[in-house]
C-alpha positions in Angstrom: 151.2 41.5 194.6 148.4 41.4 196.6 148.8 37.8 198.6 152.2 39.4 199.3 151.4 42.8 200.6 148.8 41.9 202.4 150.8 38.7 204.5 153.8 41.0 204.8 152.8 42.3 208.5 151.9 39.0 209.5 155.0 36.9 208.4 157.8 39.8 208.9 157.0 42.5 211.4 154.4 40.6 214.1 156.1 39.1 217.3 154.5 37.9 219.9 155.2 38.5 223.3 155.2 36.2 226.5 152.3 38.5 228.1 150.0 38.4 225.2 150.4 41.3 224.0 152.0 41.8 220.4 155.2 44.3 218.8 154.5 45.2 215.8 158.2 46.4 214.0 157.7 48.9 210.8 159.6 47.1 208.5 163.2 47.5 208.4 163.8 49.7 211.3 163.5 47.5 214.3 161.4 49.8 216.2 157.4 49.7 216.3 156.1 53.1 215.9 152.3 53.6 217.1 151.3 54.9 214.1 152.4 52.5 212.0 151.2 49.4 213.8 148.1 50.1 213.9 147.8 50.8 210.1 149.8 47.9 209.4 146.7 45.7 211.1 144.0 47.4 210.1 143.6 45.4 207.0 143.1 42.2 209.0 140.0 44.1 211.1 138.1 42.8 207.9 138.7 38.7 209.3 138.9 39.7 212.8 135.0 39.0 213.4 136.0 35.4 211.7 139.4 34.8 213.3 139.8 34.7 216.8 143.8 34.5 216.7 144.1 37.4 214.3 141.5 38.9 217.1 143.7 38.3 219.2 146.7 39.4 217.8 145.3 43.0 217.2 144.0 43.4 221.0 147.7 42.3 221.6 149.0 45.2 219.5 146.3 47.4 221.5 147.5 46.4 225.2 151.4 46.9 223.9 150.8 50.1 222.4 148.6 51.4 225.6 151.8 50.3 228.0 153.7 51.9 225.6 152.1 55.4 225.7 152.0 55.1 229.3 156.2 54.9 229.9 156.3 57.6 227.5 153.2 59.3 225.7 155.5 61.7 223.7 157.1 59.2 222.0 156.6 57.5 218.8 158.6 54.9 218.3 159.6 52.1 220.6 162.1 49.1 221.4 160.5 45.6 221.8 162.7 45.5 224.8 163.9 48.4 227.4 167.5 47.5 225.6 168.6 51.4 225.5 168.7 51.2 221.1 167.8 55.3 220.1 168.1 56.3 216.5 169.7 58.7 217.8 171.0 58.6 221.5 172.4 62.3 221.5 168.5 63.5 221.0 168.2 66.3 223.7 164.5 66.4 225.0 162.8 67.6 228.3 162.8 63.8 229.5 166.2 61.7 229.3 165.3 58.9 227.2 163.8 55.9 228.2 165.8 52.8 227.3 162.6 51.4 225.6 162.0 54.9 223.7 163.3 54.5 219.8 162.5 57.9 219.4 160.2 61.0 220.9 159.8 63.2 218.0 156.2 64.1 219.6 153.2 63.5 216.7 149.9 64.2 217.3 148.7 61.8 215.3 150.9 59.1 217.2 148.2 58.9 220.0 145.0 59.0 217.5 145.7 55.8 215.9 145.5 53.5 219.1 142.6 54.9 220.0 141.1 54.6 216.3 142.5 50.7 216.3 140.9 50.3 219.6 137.5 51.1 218.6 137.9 49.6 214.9 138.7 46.4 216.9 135.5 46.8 219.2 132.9 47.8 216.3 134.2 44.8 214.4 134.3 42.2 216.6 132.3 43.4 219.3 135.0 41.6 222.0 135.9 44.5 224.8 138.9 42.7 226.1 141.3 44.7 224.8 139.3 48.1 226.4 140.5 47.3 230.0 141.9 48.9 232.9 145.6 49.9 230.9 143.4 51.4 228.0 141.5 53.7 230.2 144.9 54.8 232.3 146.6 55.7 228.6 143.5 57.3 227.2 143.2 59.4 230.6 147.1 60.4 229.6 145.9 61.1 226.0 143.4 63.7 226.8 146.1 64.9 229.7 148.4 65.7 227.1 146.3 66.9 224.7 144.7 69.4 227.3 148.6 70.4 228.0 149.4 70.8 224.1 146.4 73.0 223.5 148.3 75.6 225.5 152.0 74.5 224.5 153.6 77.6 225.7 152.2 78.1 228.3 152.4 74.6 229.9 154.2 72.0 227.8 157.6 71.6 229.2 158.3 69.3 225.9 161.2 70.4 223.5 163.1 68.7 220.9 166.6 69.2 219.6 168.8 66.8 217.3 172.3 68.2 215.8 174.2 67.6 213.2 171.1 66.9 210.8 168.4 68.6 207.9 166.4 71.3 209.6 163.2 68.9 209.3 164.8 66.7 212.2 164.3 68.8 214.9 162.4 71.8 215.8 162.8 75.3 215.8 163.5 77.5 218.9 165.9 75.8 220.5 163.5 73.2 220.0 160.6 74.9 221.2 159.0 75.3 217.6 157.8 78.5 216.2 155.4 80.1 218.3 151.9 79.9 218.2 148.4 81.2 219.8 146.3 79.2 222.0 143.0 78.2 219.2 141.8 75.6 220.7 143.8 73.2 218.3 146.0 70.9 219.8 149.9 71.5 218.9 152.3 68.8 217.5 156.0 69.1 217.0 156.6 66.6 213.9 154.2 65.3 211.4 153.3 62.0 210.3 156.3 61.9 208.4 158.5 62.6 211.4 160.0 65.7 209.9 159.2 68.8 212.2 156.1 70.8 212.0 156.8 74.6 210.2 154.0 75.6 212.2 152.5 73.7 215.7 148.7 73.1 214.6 149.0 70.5 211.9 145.3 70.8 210.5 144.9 67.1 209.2 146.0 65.8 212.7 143.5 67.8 214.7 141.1 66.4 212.5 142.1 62.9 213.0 141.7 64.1 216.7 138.2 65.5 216.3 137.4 62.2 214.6 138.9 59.8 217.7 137.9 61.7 220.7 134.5 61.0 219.4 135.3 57.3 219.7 137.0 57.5 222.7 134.0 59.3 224.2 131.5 56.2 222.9 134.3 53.7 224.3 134.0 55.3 227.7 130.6 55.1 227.9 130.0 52.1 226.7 132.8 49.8 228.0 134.4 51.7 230.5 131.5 53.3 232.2 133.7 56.8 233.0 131.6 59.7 232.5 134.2 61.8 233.6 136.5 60.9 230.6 133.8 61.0 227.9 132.7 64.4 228.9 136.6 65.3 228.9 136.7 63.7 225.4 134.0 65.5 224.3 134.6 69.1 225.5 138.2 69.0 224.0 136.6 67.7 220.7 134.8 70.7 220.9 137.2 73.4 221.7 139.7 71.8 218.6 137.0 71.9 215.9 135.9 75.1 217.4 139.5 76.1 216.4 139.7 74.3 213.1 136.7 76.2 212.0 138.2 79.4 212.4 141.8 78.5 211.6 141.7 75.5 209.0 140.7 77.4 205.9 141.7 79.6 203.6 140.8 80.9 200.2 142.7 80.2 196.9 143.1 82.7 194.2 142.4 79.7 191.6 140.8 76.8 193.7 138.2 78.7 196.9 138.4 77.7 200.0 141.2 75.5 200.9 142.4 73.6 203.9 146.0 74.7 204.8 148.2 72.0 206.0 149.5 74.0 208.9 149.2 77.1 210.8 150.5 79.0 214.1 146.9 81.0 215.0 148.8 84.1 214.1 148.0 84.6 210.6 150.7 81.8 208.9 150.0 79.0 207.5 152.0 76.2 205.5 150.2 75.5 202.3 151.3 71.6 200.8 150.0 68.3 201.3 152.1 65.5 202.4 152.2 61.9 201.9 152.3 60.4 205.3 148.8 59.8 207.2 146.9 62.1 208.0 147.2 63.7 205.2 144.8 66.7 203.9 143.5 64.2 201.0 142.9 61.2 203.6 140.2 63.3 205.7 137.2 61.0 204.4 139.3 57.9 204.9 139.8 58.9 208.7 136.2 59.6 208.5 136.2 63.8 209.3 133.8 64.9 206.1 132.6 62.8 203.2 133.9 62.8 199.9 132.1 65.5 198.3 132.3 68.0 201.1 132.9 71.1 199.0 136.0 72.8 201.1 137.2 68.7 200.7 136.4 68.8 196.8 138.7 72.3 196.4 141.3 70.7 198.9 141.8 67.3 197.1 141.8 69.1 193.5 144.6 71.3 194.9 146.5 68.6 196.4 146.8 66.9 193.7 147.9 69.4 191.3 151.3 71.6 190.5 149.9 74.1 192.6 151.1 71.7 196.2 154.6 71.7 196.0 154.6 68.1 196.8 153.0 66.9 194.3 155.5 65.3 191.6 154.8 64.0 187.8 157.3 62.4 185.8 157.5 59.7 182.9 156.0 57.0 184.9 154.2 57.9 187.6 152.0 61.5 189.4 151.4 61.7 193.0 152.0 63.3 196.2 155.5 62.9 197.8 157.1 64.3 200.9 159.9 67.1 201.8 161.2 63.3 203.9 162.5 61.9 200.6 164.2 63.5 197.9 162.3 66.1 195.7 160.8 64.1 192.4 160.1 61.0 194.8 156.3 60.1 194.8 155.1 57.5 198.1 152.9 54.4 197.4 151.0 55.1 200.6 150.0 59.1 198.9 148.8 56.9 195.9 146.6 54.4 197.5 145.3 56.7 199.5 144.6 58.6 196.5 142.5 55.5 195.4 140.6 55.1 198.4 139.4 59.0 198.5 138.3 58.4 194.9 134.7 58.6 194.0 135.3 57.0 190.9 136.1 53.6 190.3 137.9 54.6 187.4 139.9 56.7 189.3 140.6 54.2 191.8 141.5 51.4 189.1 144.5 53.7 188.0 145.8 53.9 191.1 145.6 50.5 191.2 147.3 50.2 188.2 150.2 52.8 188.5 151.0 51.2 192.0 151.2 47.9 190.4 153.8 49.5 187.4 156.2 51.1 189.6 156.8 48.6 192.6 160.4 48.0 190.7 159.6 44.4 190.3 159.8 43.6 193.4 156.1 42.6 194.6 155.9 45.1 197.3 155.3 48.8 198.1 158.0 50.8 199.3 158.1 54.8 200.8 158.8 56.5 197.7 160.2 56.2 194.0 161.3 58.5 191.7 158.0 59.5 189.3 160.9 59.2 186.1 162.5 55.9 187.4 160.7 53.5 190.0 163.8 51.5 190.3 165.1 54.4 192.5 163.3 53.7 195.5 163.6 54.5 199.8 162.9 51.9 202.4 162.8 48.3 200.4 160.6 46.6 203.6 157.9 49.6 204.6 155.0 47.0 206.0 152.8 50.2 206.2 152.6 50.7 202.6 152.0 47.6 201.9 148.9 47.3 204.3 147.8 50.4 202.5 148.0 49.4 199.4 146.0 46.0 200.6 143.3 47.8 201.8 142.6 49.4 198.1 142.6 46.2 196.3 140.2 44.6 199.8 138.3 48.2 198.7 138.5 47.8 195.1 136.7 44.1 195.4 133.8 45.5 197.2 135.3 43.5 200.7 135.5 46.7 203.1 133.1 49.5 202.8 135.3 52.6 201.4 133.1 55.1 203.0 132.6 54.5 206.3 136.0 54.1 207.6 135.2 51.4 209.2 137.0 48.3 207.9 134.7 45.1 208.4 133.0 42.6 206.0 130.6 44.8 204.0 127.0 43.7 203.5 126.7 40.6 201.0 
């Protein structure tokens, strides 16, 4: 299962391009979202320091997804070619759509993860190719944004409206989203999941962002010698965990202190975790807190409990699912990350083990199964969860260091 997970990206969803650079597709939607690409190599970062072509192949992926999030930084999914393919080409936004856009379901977390790959990349390998002149002009549009979204009503001109589909595909206010306060936290209008935010500040993804303006600020200084954007990088860091600290938690009748999942600054707050990444459970994996922060501790005991209304058990399998598949449906990529958060290896070895029992015999992770029947199953091709699910086993063998976040050869 392993040997095929982990070559899936490589032999199904990488193409190459003329230029260099590299399109990464999800699976079996034809589209390469930024999120998922750069989970879907970060297994490899472990044999980039001893493969120059896989190297290569990741800064590819970097220099497509920086001229990606320049045409269009509020979308998160893309064409390999400006062909005019949409998911949906009745989508009414703020922008017409760009004939390279797939979609522009606007996710924070969409413009973390190149910036996290970048830097991954960098500390691994040490090579600063990748960090050139196109990185710097789509990090400078990152923080823009960001700066813009901390103040969405004020000064985001962004909506969102699809018809004719489940609430969770668009957003709220004539596409607006419910309204929030200005805390400091930057807004999002769809989570990792692409389903629409209840409320704008999705707590996991502002942590995400704490976590990669800090590396964008030590890329700046280091490589790109601009001042000006690390001290940009590092003021809005400030002002978002500012914001999470007085916003993020809440206390439990049964479990203390709790993060929420999201929240609008005015007192309401959407308490669940979800599968997709970032989740609530996956903060010590993206490297926010350790693994025993206490607030963490009460969070992850929550999550993964009857008390999230996401979390599912059945005859053959318990985990966290997503309101994006049917109710009862548990994802591979909650479970592994379940195993990488664990401080136990015992705990990780049954994740290890329950993932191997419910792939349907097929070899390969998929987006979610039924917990009663894993033979019901969404998306038969999700290269995501199988890089995921590689990275547990590359954990579980003592390759990567599960700590750190940072995926390279560990000592010895």
């Amino acid at each position: 299962m392993f040997r095929r997970c982990f070559a899936n990206t490589l032999e199904t969803t990488v193409r190459r391009q003329p230029d260099g650079s590299t399109f990464v597709i999800t699976g079996d939607i034809p589209a390469m979202w930024l999120r998922d690409s750069a989970c879907q190599l970060r297994p490899y970062l472990a044999l980039a320091p001893h493969d120059p072509g896989l190297a290569a192949l990741i800064a590819g992926a970097i220099r497509r997804q920086a001229e990606l999030i320049l045409l269009d930084p509020y979308a998160n999914a893309f064409n390999e070619h400006p062909g005019g393919q949409h998911y949906n080409a009745a989508d009414v936004t703020d922008l017409p759509l760009h004939p390279q856009v797939w979609e522009r379901k606007y996710e924070l977390d969409s413009l973390c993860f190149p910036i996290q790959l970048a830097w991954l990349l960098w500390r691994a390998t040490g090579q600063t190719g990748h960090l050139d002149a196109t990185f710097a002009r789509a990090a400078h549009a990152i923080v823009a944004l960001f700066r813009r979204e901390q103040r969405h009503a004020a000064e985001s001109r962004y909506f969102f409206q699809r018809t004719g589909c489940p609430p969770s595909d668009t957003l709220s206010h004539g596409g607006y989203g419910a309204p929030v306060a200005e805390t400091g936290m930057i807004w999002s209008g769809f989570r990792p999941s692409d389903d629409a935010c209840v409320y704008g500040y999705l707590i996991p993804a502002n942590m995400f962002a704490v976590v990669v303006l800090g590396y964008l600020a030590e890329i700046a200084r280091a490589v790109l010698r601009d001042s000006a954007l690390a001290d940009a990088a590092l003021a809005l860091r400030a002002e978002v965990e500012a914001g999470l600290r007085r916003h993020a938690v809440v206390e439990h009748a049964e479990y203390g202190p709790i993060y929420a999942y999201e929240t609008d600054g005015l007192g309401s707050y959407t308490l669940m975790d979800d599968a997709g990444v970032p989740s609530l459970i996956s903060l010590p994996y993206l490297g926010y807190c350790p693994a025993d922060d206490p607030i963490y501790c009460n969070t992850r005991r929550w999550a993964l409990s009857a008390a999230n209304p996401y979390y599912y058990s059945g005859t053959a399998a318990a985990g966290i699912g997503s309101p994006h598949t049917p109710p009862g449906y548990v994802w591979p990529i909650a479970l592994a990350m379940q195993g990488l958060t664990a401080t136990s290896e015992a705990e990780r070895q049954q994740m290890i083990d329950l993932l191997e029992r419910t792939d349907a015999g097929t070899m390969l992770m998929h987006e979610g199964f039924d917990a009663n029947d894993p033979a019901q199953y969404t998306r038969p091709w999700f290269a995501w969860a199988n890089a995921l699910f590689s990275e547990l086993i590359l954990v579980s063998c003592g390759l990567i260091d599960p700590t750190s976040g940072r995926l390279v050869i560990a000592p010895g």
